[in-house]
C-alpha positions in Angstrom: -78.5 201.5 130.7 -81.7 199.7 130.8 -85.0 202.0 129.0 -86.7 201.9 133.0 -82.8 203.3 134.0 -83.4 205.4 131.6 -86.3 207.2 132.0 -85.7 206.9 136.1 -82.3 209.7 135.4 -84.5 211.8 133.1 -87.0 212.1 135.7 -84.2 213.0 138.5 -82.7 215.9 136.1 -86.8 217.1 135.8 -87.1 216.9 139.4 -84.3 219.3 140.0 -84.7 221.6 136.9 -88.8 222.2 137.3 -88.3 224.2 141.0 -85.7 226.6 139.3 -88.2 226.7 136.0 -90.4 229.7 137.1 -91.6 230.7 134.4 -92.0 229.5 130.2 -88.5 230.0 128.0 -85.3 230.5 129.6 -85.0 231.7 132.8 -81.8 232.8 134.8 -80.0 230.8 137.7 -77.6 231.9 140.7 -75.0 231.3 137.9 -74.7 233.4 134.9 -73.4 230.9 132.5 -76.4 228.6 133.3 -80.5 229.0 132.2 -83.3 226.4 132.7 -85.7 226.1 130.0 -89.3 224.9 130.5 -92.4 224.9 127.7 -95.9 223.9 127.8 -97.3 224.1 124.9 -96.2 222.7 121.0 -93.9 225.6 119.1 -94.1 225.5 115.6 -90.4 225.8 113.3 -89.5 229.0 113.7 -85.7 230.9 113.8 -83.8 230.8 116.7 -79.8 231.5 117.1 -78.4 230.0 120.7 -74.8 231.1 122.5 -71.7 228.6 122.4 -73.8 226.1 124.7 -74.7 223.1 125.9 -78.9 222.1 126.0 -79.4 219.3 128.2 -83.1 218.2 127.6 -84.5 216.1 129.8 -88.3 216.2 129.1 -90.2 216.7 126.1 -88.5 217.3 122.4 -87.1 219.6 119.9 -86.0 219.2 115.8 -83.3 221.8 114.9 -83.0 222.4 111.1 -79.3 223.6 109.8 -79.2 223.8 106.1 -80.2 220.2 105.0 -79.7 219.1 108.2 -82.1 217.9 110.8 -81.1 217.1 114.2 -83.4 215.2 116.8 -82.5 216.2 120.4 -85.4 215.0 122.8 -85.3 214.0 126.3 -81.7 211.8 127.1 -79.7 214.0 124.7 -77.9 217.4 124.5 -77.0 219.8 121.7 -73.6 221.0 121.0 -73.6 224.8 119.7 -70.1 225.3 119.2 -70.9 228.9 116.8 -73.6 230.7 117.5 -75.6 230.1 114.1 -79.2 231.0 112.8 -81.4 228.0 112.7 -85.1 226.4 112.4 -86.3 224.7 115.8 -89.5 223.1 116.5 -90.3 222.5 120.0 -92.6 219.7 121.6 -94.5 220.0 124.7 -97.8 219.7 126.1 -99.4 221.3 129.6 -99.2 217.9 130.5 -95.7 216.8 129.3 -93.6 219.7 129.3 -90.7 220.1 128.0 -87.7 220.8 130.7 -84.5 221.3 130.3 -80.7 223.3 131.0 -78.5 225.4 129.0 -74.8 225.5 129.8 -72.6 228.3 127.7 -69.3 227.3 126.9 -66.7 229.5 128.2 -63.8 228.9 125.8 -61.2 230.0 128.7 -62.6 227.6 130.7 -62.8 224.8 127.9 -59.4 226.0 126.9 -57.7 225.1 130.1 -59.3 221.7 130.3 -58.3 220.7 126.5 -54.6 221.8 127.6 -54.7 220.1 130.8 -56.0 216.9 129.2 -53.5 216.7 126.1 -54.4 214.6 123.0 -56.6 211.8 124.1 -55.6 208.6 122.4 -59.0 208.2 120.9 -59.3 211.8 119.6 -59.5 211.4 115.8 -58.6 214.6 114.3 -60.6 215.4 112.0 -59.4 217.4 107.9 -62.7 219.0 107.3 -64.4 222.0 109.0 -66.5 220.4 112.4 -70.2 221.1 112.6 -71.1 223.9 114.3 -74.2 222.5 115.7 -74.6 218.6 117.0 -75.9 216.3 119.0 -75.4 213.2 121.4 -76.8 210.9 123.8 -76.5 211.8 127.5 -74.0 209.4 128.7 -74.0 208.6 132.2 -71.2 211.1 133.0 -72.4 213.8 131.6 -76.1 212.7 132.9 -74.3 212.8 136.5 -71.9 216.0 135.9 -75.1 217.7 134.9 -77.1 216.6 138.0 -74.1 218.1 140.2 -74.4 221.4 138.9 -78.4 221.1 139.0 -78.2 220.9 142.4 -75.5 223.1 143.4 -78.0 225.8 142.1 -80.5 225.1 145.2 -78.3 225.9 147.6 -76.3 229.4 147.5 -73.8 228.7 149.2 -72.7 225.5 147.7 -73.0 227.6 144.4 -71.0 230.2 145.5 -67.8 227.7 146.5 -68.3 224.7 143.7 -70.2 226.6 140.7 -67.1 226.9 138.7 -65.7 223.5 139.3 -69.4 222.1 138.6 -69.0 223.8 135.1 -65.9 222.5 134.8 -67.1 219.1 135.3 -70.3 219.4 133.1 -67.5 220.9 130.0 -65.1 218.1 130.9 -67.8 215.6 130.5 -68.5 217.0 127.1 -64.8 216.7 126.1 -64.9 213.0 126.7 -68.0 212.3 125.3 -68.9 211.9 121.0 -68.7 215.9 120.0 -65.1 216.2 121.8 -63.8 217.0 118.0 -65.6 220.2 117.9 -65.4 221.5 121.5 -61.6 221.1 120.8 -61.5 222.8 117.4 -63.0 225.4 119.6 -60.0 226.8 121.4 -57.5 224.9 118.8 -55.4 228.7 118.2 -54.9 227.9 114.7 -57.9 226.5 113.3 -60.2 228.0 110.8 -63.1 227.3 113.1 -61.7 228.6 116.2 -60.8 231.7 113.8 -63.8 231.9 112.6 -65.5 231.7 116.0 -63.1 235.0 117.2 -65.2 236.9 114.2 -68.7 235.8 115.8 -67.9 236.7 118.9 -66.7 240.5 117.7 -69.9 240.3 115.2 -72.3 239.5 118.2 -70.9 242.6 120.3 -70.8 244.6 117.4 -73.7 244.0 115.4 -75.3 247.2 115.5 -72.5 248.9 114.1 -71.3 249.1 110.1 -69.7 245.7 109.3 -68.1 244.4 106.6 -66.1 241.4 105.1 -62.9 243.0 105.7 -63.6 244.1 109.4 -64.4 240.8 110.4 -61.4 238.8 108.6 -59.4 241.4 110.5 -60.8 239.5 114.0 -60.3 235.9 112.4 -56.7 237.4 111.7 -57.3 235.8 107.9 -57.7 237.4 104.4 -61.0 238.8 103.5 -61.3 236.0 100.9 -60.1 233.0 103.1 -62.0 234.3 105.8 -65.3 234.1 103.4 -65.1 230.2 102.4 -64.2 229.6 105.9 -67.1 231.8 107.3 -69.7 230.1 104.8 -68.5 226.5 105.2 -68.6 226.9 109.5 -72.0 228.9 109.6 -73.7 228.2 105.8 -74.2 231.6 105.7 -72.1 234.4 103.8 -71.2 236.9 106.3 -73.7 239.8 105.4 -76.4 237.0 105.6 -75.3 235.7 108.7 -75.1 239.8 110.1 -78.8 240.7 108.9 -80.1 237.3 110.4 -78.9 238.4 113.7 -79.5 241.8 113.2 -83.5 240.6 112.5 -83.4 238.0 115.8 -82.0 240.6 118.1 -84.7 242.9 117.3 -87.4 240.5 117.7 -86.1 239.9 120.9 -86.3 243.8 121.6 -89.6 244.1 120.2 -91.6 240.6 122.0 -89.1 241.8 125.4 -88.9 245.7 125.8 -92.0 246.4 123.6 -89.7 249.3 121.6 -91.4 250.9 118.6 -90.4 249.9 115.3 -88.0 252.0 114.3 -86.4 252.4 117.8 -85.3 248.9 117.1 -84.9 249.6 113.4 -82.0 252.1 114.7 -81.0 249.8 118.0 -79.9 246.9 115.7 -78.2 249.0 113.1 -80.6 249.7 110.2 -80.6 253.3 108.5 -84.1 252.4 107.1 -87.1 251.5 109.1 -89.2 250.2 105.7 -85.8 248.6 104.8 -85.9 246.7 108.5 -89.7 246.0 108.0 -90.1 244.3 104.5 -87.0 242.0 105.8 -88.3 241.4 109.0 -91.4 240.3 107.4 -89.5 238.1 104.8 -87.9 236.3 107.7 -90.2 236.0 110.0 -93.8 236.0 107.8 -94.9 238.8 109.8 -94.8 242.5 110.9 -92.5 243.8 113.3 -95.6 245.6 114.4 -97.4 242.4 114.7 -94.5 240.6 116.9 -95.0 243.7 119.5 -98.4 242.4 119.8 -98.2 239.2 119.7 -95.5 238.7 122.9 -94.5 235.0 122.0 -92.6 233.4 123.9 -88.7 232.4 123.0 -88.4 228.6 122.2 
């Protein structure tokens, strides 16, 4: 595809993403398992933690950090978040050159069927070591057109109503044919460590306000507390009490910039016994005061 080419199918997906993009940050469309994302203004590196999804951007830029990795996903590419994990993203936009674009979630049923339906593909390499849980790729012209279906089945409700699932389909399907098919398929693969591992998150993410521990959660990835461990680590790069206070410390920002809760109402809501405990961690994460983030009402990247 020719640069003008290009450029001409990133405005198209703008076109049809900036009606639905009421407001900054994400914003809900007639189906669940779809957000549009719009930003104005430059974001500066801070923690985030996305859903299993796909982000489609089609304007503007963002720099994910993963441990020592960096990944570049501006306009014409898509991120692959196969785990949910805690990471550093910088977002770049101006009033003038927003940044627009789509998050699809990845329902692992759905992705499930197709990878079974589809068998191994002759060009799969399979690969020994643990897939990275967060990755990115160019927007080919399938996915490019998949994802323009779905856009604009969510103008028109009815359309959405009778061909929203099969456009998710299609958008998931694309995925599994383009670059990062490896990973969507260690996904649903029953006996990988990664699709073990991604059992645990999903029981950790619904359960995160509750006492956890090590052996709880290798009890969901159906694997010894010490396997389960390495695994955990190798998949997220965090141990999984780091990995549980990181999300315990996102969640509550979210409460605290969203539902404006007091301090140690969200303290309690995410699952700390000690509100100074919550506090000097929360500060240590996010180089300010819960109380300060009340305020403040940022915007989610």
């Amino acid at each position: 595809m020719s640069l003008a080419h290009h450029s001409d199918a990133n405005a198209a997906l703008v076109d049809l993403i900036k009606p639905l993009a009421t407001r900054p940050g994400f914003v809900s469309t007639l189906l669940p398992e779809v957000h549009v994302v719009s930003m104005h203004s430059y974001v500066a590196s801070s923690p985030q933690i996305y859903e299993p999804s796909l982000m489609i951007i089609a304007q503007g830029g963002k720099l994910a950090s993963l441990g020592s990795r960096t990944l570049d996903y501006g306009a014409g590419h898509y991120l692959v978040q196969a785990l949910s994990v805690p990471f550093m993203c910088e977002t770049f936009a101006t009033p003038q050159a927003p940044l627009f674009g789509v998050s699809v979630a990845i329902d692992r049923v759905m992705l499930g069927e197709l990878v079974q339906a589809m068998g191994t593909t002759p060009d799969l390499i399979v690969e020994a070591q643990t897939p990275e849980s967060m990755t990115s790729a160019v927007l080919d012209a399938p996915m490019r057109e998949s994802v323009e279906r779905l856009l604009r089945c969510l103008h028109d409700p009815l359309e959405c109503q009778v061909m929203g699932q099969s456009r998710l389909r299609e958008v998931l399907y694309a995925a599994l044919r383009g670059p990062q098919a490896g990973v969507l398929r260690a996904l649903v693969a029953q006996q990988s460590h990664f699709a073990r591992v991604a059992a645990s998150l999903a029981y950790l993410h619904s359960h995160y306000d509750e006492p956890l521990n090590v052996d709880i959660l290798a009890r969901q990835a159906n694997m010894s507390a010490s396997t389960f461990h390495e695994y955990f680590k190798r998949s997220t790069l965090l141990s999984p009490v780091q990995y549980l206070k990181r999300l315990r410390l996102l969640k509550a920002q979210q409460m605290l910039v969203a539902e404006g809760l007091g301090v140690a109402q969200v303290a309690h809501r995410v699952g700390y016994q000690s509100t100074s405990q919550f506090s000097r961690e929360y500060k240590r994460y996010f180089n300010r005061s819960p109380g300060e983030e009340g305020i403040s009402l940022r915007i989610p990247a």
